[in-house]
Wavefront OBJ file of the C-alpha trace (Angstrom):
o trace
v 0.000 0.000 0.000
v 1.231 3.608 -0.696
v 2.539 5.739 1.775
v -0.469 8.558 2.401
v 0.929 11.778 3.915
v -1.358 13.996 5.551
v -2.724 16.784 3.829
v -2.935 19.150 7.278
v -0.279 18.182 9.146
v 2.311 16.649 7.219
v 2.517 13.249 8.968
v 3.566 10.037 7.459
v 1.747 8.233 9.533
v -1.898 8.276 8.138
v -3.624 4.646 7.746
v -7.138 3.845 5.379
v -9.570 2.949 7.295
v -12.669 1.833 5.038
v -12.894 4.853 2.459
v -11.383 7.256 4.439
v -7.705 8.510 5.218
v -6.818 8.685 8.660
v -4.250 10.689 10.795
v -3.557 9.982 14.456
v -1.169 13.223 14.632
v -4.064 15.574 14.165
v -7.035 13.658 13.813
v -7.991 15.056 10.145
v -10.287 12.074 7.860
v -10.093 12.812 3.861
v -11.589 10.898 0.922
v -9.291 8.787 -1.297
v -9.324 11.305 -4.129
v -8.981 14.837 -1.674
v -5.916 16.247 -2.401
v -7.199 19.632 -1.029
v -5.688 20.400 2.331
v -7.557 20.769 5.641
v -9.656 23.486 6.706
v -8.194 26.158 8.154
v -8.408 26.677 11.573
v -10.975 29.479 12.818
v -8.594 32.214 14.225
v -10.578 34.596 15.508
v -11.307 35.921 18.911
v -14.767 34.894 20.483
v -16.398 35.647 24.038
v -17.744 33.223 26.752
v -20.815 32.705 24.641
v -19.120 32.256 21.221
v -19.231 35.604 19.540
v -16.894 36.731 17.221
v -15.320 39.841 18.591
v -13.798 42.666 16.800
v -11.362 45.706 17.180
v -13.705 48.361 18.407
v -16.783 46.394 20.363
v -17.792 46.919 23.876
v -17.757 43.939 25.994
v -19.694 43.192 29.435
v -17.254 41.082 32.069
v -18.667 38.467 33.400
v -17.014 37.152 36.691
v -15.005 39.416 39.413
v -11.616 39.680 38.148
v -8.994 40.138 40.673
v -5.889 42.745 39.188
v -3.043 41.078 39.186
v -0.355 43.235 41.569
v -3.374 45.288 42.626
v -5.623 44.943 45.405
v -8.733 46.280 43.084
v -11.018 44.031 41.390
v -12.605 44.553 38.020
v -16.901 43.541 39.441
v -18.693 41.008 37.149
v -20.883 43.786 34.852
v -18.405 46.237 34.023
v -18.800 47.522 30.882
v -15.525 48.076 28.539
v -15.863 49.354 25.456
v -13.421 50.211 22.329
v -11.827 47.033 22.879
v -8.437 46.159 21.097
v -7.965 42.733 19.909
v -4.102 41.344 20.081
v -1.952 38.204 19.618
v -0.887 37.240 22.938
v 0.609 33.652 23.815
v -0.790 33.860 27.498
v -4.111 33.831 26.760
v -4.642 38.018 27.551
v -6.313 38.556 23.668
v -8.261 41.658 24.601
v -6.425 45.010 25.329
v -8.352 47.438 26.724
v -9.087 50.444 29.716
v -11.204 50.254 32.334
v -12.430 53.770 33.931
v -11.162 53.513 37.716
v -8.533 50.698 37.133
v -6.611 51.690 33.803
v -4.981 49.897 30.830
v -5.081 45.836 31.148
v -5.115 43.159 29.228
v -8.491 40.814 29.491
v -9.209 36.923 28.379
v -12.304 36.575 25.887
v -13.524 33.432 28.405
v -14.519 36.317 30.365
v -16.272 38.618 28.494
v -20.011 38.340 26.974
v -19.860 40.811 23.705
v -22.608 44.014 24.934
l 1 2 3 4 5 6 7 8 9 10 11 12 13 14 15 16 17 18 19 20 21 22 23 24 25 26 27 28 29 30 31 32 33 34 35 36 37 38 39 40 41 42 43 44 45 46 47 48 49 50 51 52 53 54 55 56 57 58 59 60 61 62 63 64 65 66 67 68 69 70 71 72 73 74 75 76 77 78 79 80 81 82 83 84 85 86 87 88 89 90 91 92 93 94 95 96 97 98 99 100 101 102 103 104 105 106 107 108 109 110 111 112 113 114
C-alpha cells in the first residue's frame, strides 16, 4: 500500500480505514481522491458565549476579576468598550481600559460581547 501523507499536518503516519484517510497526529479524515488540504483553523477571537469579537466592540465582564499586583477588582458587569484585539501567547487577547482601574489586558472566556 502507498505511503499517504497527511494533507494538514504533514505526517507520514496516516492509515485507510474503510474509504477514508486517517491521521492519528491531528485527527484530520479525507476521501481517497482529496488532495485539497484541511480546513483552516478558525482564528478569531470569540467571548464566553461564542461571539466573534472585533477591534472596536464593547464587551460586558462576566465574573469578578482580581488585578493582578493590585488589590482592586474589576466587578462582574463592568462595561468596557473600544476594545483592542491582540496576539498574545498567554491567553490576555483583549487590550483594553477600564475607567477607575486603567490599561489591562483581558481573556475573551470572560467577556459576553454588549
Amino acid at each position: 500500500m502507498d505511503l499517504m501523507i497527511c494533507p494538514a499536518c504533514q505526517s507520514d503516519l496516516a492509515y485507510h480505514d474503510g474509504s477514508l484517510w486517517n491521521c492519528p497526529a491531528c485527527g484530520h479524515e479525507w476521501a481517497d481522491g482529496d488532495t485539497a488540504a484541511a480546513p483552516e483553523e478558525d482564528t478569531a477571537v470569540r467571548d464566553s458565549n461564542g461571539n466573534a469579537l472585533s477591534d472596536g466592540d464593547a464587551v460586558t465582564v462576566i465574573k469578578d476579576l482580581k488585578v493582578k499586583g493590585s488589590s482592586s477588582v474589576v466587578k462582574s458587569g463592568t462595561k468596557v468598550k473600544n476594545i483592542r484585539l491582540v496576539d498574545a501567547t498567554d491567553g490576555h487577547n483583549i487590550a483594553c481600559k477600564i475607567d477607575g482601574i486603567g490599561a489591562m489586558n483581558l481573556k475573551s472566556e470572560f467577556v459576553k460581547k454588549a
